[in-house]
N, C-alpha and C positions, 0 to 999 in steps of 0.2 A: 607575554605574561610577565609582570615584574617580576624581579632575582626575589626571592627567597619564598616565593608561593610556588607551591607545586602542587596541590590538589588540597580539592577546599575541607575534606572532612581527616585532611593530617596535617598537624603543624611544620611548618619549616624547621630541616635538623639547626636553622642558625639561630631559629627563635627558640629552640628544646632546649639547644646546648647554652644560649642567653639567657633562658627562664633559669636552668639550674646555675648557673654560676650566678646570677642576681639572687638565687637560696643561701647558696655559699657563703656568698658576702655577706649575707644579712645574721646566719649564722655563725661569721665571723665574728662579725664585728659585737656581737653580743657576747661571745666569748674576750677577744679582746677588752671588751668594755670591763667584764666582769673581771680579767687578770689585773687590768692596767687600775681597779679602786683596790683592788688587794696590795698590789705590789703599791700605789697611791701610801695607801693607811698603814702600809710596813713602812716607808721611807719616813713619811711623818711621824711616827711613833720611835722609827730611830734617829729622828731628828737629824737626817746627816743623806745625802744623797739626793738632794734637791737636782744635781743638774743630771742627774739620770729619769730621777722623776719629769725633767720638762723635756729630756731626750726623748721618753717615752710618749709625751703628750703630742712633741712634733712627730715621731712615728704614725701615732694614733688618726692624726691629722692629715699626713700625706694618706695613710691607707683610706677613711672615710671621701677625700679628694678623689681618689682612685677608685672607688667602691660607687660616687655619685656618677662617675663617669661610663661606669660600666651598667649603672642603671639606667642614664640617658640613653647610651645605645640600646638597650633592650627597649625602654621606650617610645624609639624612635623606630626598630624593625616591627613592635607592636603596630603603631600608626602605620607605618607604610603596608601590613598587612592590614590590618584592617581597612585601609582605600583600598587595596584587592581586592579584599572579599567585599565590600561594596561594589567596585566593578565588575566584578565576578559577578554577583547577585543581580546586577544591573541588565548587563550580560544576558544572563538566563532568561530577566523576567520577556527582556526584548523577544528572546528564540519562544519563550513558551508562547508570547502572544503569535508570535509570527506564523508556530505553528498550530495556534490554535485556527487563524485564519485559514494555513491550505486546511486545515482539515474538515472546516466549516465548507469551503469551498471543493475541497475533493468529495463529500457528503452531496452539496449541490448536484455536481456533475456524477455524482454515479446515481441519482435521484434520474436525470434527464436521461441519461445509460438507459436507465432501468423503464422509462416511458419507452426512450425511442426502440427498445427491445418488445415492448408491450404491443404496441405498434405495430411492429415487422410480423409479431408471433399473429394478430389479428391479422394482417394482411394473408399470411401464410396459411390462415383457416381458409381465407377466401377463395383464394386460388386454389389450392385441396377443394374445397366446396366447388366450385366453378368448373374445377378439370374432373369431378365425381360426374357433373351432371354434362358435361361436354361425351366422357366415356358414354354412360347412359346412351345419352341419344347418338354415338356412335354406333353403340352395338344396334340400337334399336333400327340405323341404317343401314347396317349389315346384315339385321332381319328382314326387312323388308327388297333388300335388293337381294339376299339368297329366296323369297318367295318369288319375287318377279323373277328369275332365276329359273326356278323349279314350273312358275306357268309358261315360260316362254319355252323352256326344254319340254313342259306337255304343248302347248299349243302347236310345235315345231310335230313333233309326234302324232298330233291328229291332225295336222296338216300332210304328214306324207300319209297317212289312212287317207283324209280327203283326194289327196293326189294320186294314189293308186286305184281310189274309186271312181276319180275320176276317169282316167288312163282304163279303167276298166268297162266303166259305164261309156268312155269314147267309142271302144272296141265295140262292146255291144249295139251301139248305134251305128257303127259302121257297117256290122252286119244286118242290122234290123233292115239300113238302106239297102244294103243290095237285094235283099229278098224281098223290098217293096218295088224294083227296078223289076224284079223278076214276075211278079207278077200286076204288073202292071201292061199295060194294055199300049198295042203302039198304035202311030197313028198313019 
C-alpha cells in the first residue's frame, strides 16, 4: 500500500496536517498581504523608510516562495493519493468481479448439489419401495411356509392315525387268519 494511504474512506494524518497548514498559509499570507499595504502606505506617506518597506517586500517574497512550496508538497501527496485511491478502486473493482465469478460459480455447483441430492433422494424412494415390497413377499413366504408347516404337522398326525390303524387293522388280520386256519378243513 503506498506511504500516507491507510484506508480509503480517512484521509492521511500527512495529507490533514498538509491540507491545514496550506489554510494557514493561505490565511497568512492574506493577512501579511494586508499588514505589509498598511505598513506599504504609512512608509510612503512618511516619505522615509523605503529600505524597510523593500525589507518587508523581500520578507514577503521569501515567505510566499516558502508558502508555494509547501503547497506543492501538498499537491504532490494529493496526486500520489489520489493514484491510491485509483489503485485501490482498481483493486476492488478486480475482487468484486472475481467474486462475482465464484459466486456465479459456487451458485452453479450448489444447483448440481441440489440435482445430484434430488437424485439420490429418488433413488432412496426406490429402494424404500423395492425393500416395502421385497418384506411384502417375504412375509407372504413366511405365510405360506408356516401353512405348509401346519399341513405337514396335520398330515404327520393323521399319518400316525393311519399308522396305528394300520398296526391295528394288521392285528385284526392276523387274528381273522388264524381263525380262518381254524376252521378250515385239512387235507
Amino acid at each position: 500500500m503506498p506511504q500516507g494511504c491507510r484506508k480509503a474512506n480517512r484521509p492521511s494524518p500527512v495529507f490533514r496536517n498538509k491540507g491545514l497548514r496550506s489554510r494557514e498559509i493561505h490565511r497568512e499570507s492574506r493577512v501579511r498581504k494586508v499588514s505589509l499595504a498598511i505598513r506599504g502606505a504609512v512608509l510612503v506617506r512618511d516619505r522615509g523608510g523605503r529600505e524597510q518597506h523593500l525589507a518587508d517586500i523581500r520578507e514577503l517574497k521569501s515567505y510566499y516562495s516558502e508558502s508555494a512550496s509547501t503547497i506543492n508538497e501538498v499537491r504532490d501527496s494529493a496526486d500520489q493519493l489520489t493514484e491510491a485511491s485509483t489503485h485501490l478502486s482498481d483493486t476492488s473493482d478486480r475482487n468484486n468481479e472475481k467474486m462475482k465469478t465464484q459466486t456465479n460459480e459456487a451458485e452453479a455447483a450448489l444447483g448440481r448439489i441440489r440435482h445430484e441430492v434430488g437424485a439420490i433422494n429418488d433413488m432412496n424412494a426406490q429402494i424404500a419401495s423395492t425393500a416395502e415390497q421385497q418384506s411384502a413377499a417375504a412375509e407372504q413366504v413366511n405365510r405360506n411356509i408356516t401353512s405348509i408347516r401346519d399341513a405337514a404337522s396335520e398330515a404327520a398326525g393323521v399319518s400316525d392315525e393311519v399308522a396305528k390303524s394300520s398296526h391295528d387293522l394288521a392285528g385284526v388280520a392276523d387274528a381273522l387268519t388264524a381263525k380262518v386256519r381254524f376252521f378250515r378243513t385239512s387235507p
